[in-house]
N, C-alpha and C positions, 0 to 999 in steps of 0.2 A: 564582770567586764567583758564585753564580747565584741570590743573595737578591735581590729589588729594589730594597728600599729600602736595606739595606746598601752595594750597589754605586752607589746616590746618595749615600749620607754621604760614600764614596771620592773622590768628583768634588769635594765641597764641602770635603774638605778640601786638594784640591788647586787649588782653582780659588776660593779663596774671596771674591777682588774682580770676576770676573769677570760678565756679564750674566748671567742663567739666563734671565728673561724678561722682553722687554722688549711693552709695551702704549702705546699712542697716546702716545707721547714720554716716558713713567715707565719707567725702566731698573730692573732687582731683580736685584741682586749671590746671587752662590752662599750667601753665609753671609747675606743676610737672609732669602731663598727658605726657607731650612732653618730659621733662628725662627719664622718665620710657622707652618711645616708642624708645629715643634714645640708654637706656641701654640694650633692648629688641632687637635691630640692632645691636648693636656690639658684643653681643653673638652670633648672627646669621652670620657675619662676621667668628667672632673665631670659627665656626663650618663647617668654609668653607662654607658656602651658598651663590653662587655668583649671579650678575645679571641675573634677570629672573628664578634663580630658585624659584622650587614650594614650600610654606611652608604650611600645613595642618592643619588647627583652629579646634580641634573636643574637642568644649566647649559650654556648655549653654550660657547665658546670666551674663556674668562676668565682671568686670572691664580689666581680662586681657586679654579676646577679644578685645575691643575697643583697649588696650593698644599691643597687637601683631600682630591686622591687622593694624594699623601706623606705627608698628616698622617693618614690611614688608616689607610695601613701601617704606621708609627709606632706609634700608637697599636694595634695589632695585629688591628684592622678586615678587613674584605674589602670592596672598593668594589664598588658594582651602581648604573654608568653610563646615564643614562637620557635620550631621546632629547627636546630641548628644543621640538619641534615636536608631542611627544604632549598629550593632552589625558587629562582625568582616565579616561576607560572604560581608556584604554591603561597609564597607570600603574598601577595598580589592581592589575593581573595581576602586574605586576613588583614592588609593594610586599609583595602577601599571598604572594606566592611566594617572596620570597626572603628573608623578615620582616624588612625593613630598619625600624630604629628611628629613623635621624634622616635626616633630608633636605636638603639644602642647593640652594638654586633663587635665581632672583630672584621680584622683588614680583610681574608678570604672572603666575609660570605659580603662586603658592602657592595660589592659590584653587582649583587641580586636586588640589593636596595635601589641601587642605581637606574637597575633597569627599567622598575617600574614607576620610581617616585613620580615621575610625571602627569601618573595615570592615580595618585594617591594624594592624601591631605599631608601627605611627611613632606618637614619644611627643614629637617633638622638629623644631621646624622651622627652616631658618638661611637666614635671605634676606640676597643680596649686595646692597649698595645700602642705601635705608629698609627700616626690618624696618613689618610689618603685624599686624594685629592678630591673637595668639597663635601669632608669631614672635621669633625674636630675630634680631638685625641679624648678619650674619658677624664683625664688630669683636669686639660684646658677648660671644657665643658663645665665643671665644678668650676662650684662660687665660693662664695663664705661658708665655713663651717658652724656657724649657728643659725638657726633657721624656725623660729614657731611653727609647729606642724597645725597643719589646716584641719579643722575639726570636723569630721564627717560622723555621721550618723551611721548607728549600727544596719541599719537596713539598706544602707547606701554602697553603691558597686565598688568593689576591691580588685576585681580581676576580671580578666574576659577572657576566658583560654577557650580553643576550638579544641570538635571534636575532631578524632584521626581522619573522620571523612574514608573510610574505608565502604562506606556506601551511598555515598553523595556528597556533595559540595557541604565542607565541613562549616557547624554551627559553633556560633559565639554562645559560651555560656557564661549567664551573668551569675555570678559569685559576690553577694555580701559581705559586708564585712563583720555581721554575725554568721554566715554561713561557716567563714575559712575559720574564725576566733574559737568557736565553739567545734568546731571539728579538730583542730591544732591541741584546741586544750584537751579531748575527750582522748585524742592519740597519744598523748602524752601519760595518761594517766593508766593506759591498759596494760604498760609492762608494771613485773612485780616490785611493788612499793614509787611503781612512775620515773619517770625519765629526771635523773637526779642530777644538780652543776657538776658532776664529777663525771658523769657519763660523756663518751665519744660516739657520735655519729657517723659510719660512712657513706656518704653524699654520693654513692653510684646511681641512683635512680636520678636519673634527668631533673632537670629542675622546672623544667617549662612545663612538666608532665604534673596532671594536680598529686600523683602520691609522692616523688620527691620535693613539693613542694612543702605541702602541707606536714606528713606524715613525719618526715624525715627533717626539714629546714625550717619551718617554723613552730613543730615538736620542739626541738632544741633551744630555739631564738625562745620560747614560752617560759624556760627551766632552768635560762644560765648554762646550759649545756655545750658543748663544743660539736662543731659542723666540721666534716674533713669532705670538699667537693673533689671529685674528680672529672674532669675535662668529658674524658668518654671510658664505655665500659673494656675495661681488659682485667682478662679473670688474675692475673698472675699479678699484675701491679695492683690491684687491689687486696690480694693475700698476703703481699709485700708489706701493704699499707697497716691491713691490720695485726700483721707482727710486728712491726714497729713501733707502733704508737700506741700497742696494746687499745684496742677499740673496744667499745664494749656493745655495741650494737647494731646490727647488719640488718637492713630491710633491701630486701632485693623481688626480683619476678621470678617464675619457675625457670625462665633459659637460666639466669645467673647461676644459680642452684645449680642446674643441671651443668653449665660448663666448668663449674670447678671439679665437680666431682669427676670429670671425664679429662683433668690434668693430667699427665704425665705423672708430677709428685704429688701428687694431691693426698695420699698419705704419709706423707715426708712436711706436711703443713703443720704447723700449731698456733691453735685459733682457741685456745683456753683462754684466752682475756673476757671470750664473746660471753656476754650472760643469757643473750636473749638475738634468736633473728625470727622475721617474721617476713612474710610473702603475700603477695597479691597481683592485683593486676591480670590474672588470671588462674585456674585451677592448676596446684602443682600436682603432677604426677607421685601418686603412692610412692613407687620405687625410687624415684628420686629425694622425696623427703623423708624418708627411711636411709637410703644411702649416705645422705649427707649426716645425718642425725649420728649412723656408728662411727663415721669416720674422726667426728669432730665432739662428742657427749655434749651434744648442745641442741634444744629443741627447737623447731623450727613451726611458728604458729600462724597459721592460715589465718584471713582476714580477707573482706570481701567492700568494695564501693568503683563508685564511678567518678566522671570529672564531674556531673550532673549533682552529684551527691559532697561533694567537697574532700574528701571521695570516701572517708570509710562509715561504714552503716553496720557492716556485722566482723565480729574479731573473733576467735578460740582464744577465749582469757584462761590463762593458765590455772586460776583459782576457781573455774569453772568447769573443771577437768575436762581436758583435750580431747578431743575425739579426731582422731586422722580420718580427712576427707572431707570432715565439715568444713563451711566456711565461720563454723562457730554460734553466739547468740546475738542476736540485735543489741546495740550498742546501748548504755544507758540515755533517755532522752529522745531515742529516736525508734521508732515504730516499724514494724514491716509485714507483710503478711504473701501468703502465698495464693493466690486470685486464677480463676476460671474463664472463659472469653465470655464470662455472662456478669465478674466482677464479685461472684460471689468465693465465698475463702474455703478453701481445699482443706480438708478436713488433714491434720497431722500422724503420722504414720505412729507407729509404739515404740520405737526406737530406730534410729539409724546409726551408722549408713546402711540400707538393707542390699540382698544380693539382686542387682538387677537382672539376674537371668532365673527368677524366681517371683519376681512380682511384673507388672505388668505398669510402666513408667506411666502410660499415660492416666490411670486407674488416681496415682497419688500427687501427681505434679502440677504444677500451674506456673503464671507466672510472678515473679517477684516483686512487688511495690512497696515503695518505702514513703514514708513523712517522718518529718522532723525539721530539725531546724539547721539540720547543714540540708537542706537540697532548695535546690538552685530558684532566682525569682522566675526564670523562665531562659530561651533561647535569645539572642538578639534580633529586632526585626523579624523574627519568625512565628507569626499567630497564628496560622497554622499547624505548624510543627507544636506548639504549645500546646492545641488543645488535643491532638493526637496523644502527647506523652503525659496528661496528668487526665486524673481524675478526681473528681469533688462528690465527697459522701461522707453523711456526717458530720456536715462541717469541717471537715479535714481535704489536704490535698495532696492525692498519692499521686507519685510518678513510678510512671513506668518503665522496670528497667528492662525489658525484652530479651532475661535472663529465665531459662527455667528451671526451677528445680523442686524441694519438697521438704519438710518440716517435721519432728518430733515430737512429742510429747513434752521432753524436755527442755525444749525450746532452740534447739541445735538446727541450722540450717545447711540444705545440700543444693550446690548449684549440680545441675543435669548437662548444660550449656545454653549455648548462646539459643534462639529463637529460629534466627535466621540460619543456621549451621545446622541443624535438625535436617535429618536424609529420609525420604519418601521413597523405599523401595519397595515396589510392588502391593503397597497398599501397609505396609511397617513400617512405624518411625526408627530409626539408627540414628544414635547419640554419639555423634565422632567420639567424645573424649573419652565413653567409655572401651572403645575400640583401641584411642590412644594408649590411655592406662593399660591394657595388656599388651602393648609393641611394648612400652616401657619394663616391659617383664622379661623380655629376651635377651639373652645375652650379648646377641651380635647388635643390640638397637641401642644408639647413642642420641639420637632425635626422631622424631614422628611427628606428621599431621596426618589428619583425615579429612576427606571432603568427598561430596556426593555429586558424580559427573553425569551427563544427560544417556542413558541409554535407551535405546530403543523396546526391549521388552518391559523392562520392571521401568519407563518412566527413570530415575535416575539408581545407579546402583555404587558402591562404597570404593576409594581407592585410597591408597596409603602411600604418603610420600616418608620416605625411612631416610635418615643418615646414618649409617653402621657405624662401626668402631674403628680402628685402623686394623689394618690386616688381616679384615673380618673376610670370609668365603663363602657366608652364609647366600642363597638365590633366594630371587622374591618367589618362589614355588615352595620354599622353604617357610617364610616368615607368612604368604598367604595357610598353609598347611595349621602352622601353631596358629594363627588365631581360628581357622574351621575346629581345630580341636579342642576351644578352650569356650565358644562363641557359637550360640544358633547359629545356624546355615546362612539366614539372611544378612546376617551382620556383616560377615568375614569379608575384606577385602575383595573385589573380583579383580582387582589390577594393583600392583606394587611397584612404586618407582622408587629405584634409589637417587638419592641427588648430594653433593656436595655439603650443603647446607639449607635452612626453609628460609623463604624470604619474614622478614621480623621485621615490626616499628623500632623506632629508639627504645619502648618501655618493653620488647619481647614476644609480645603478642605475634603470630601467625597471621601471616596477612594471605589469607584463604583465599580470597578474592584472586589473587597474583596463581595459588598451584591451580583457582580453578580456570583459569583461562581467561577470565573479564577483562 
């Protein structure tokens, strides 16, 4: 069964006293989650929203997300997730592009809606909370609570999230609803013995983001399992959370990681409920998943995809035995390989992770493409951009994630970095993250980026934006020194700036673009 929202009426009928999602002390059983979603649908109906239109989530981490991305699909919608921290110039692009008609937000961000609707196809505003004026309240908006759910086809669109646009005007990507069913299901099944109705989710990962979508919220919704959302990320009311409610299962990004372990009490925590957390969204720092690991005797398992990809393609399964640094093995069902700019596939190294100041990166690396059956039918309205990121051989259709990295014997995969974040100094490639992973080894280093700025001799050469520790005296003639002494010559830093904090999306990612001046 690789419908979504059908393979959620399955769980509701099996699990119908169970939690689905529980919020700040209010528990919601499986069979009230699925009225709500149906009365959610038949306002969408009475508002004329017919098959395959687009309906707009631009909500934190709420109950009535979970409860108006089902009543979407339901209702035979396609949801286009939107990111609660945008402001109107940002929505704008993702209303008129993907002509969503009705919008559901709270009372702060409707007046971004406001601004633009005029310039968009939204006819219809639903605010969580008080409704404002020419809105309606998310209550009022709900219809009847039974509702026939509109039968769509597995090949048929279930979602349209954008990408971060961290390098251009952000793309719709269209998501099946075999894409997200069979990615949701494969997620669910990678911890040990699978995500069980007794297990607890915590819901920090965004939800308009495809890994706490997918990964996290309809993992759950798949298994009878229970969802705990939270609004926005705070390290300390989320450890609140998970000693409370004894949680059994943390999926967070490397900042998450990294700011808990940089608490104040953060060994004064007890996080023994956790059976299992795992990471993605970008490479965690060694030291930080080592750190978190003694503090808390609980493993922490890298895993690796994209919004493109629905999003996960490669996990570290624990019965696969871990290897720290990989992003693990390609997922069951889904294919990947590691490709040359000629398309032919990079021969796999004898084991990794090997020492990259012993082998030569560019010698074993390529980059990463995947097929399978979560990645994406293509971008929206962009045939262009679609035949740039896939490629057809064999009868098959790889995409391209413009991710580099290199491959084992064993079948264990290593991302290198991004494509585009690669530093051309003086005729040598520099791999920011390997440059990060040793800031992350210093004592006085509480956060790093790297990025490659334009210089005049070497063409562009490496600087490091650091956020120290509190009370830290370390100088960046000190932290440039340890990495010359740890680093070839060309690698090391030639400028260190300390800063406050690094600029981050919602999901944690380093928005490199921002330290490099663009």
């Amino acid at each position: 069964m690789t419908n979504l929202v059908t393979h959620v009426a399955s769980t509701v009928e099996e699990y119908p006293d169970e939690t689905a999602v529980s919020f700040r002390g209010t528990d919601i059983s499986y069979r009230e989650f699925w009225g709500q979603t149906a009365a959610f649908a038949s306002g969408l109906a009475e508002a004329g929203v017919e098959e395959d239109g687009r309906v707009g989530i631009y909500l934190p981490n709420l109950p009535q997300f979970v409860v108006g991305f089902h009543g979407t699909l339901r209702a035979g919608g396609v949801v286009v997730p939107m990111n609660p921290q945008y402001k109107a110039r940002e929505i704008e692009h993702m209303l008129t592009d993907s002509g969503a008609e009705v919008v559901v937000t709270i009372p702060d961000l409707a007046g971004f809606v406001e601004e633009v609707r005029d310039d968009t196809d939204v006819h219809t505003v639903v605010t969580v909370g008080d409704s404002v004026e020419g809105t309606a309240s998310f209550e009022e908006f709900c219809g009847a609570p039974e509702f026939d759910t509109v039968a769509r086809g597995d090949d048929e669109i279930a979602c349209q999230p954008y990408t971060s646009g961290t390098t251009g005007t952000p793309k719709g990507v269209l998501l099946t609803h075999h894409n997200l069913a069979s990615n949701a299901q494969v997620s669910a099944d990678l911890l040990p013995g699978g995500v069980q109705p007794d297990d607890k989710q915590i819901g920090v990962l965004p939800l308009f983001h495809i890994y706490g979508m997918t990964v996290v919220m309809n993992a759950s919704l798949f298994e009878g399992a229970a969802y705990y959302p939270l609004p926005s990320w705070d390290a300390q009311e989320a450890l609140d959370l998970v000693e409370e409610e004894e949680l059994t299962v943390f999926q967070g990004v490397p900042a998450m990681y990294n700011d808990i372990i940089n608490q104040p009490n953060a060994e004064e925590r007890h996080l023994s409920s956790l059976r299992l957390c795992g990471v993605g969204g970008s490479g965690i720092p060694v030291e930080v998943l080592r750190r978190f690991e003694e503090l808390y005797d609980v493993n922490i398992y890298e895993g690796y995809g994209l919004t493109e990809t629905s999003p996960v393609t490669h996990f570290n399964r624990p019965e696969a035995g871990r290897r720290v640094g990989s992003i693990g093995k390609t997922l069951p069902g889904v294919e990947s390989m590691i490709v040359d700019h000629d398309f032919e596939e990079v021969a796999p190294v004898e084991e990794g992770p090997v020492d990259e100041d012993e082998v030569d990166l560019d010698d074993i690396t390529g980059e990463v493409v995947i097929h399978g059956p979560n990645v994406m039918q293509g971008y929206h309205n962009r045939p262009e951009a679609n035949e740039e990121v896939f490629t057809e051989r064999d009868g098959k259709r790889w995409f391209h994630t413009g991710d580099i990295g290199y491959h084992d014997a064993d079948g264990f995969f290593y991302i290198v970095d991004r494509e585009k974040h690669m530093i051309n100094t003086a005729g040598y490639n520099v791999y920011p993250r390997e440059v990060e992973e040793l800031l992350f080894e210093h004592e006085a280093v509480a956060d790093a980026a790297v990025v490659g700025i334009p210089d005049d001799r070497r063409g562009e050469t490496v600087k490091a934006f650091v956020v120290t520790v509190p009370d830290s005296d370390v100088t960046p003639e000190e932290i440039k020194q340890f990495c010359l002494d740890n680093l070839a010559e060309y690698k090391h830093p030639r400028e260190v700036e300390f800063v406050e904090e690094l600029p981050r999306t919602t999901t944690g990612k380093v928005q490199k673009f921002e330290l490099r001046g663009e």
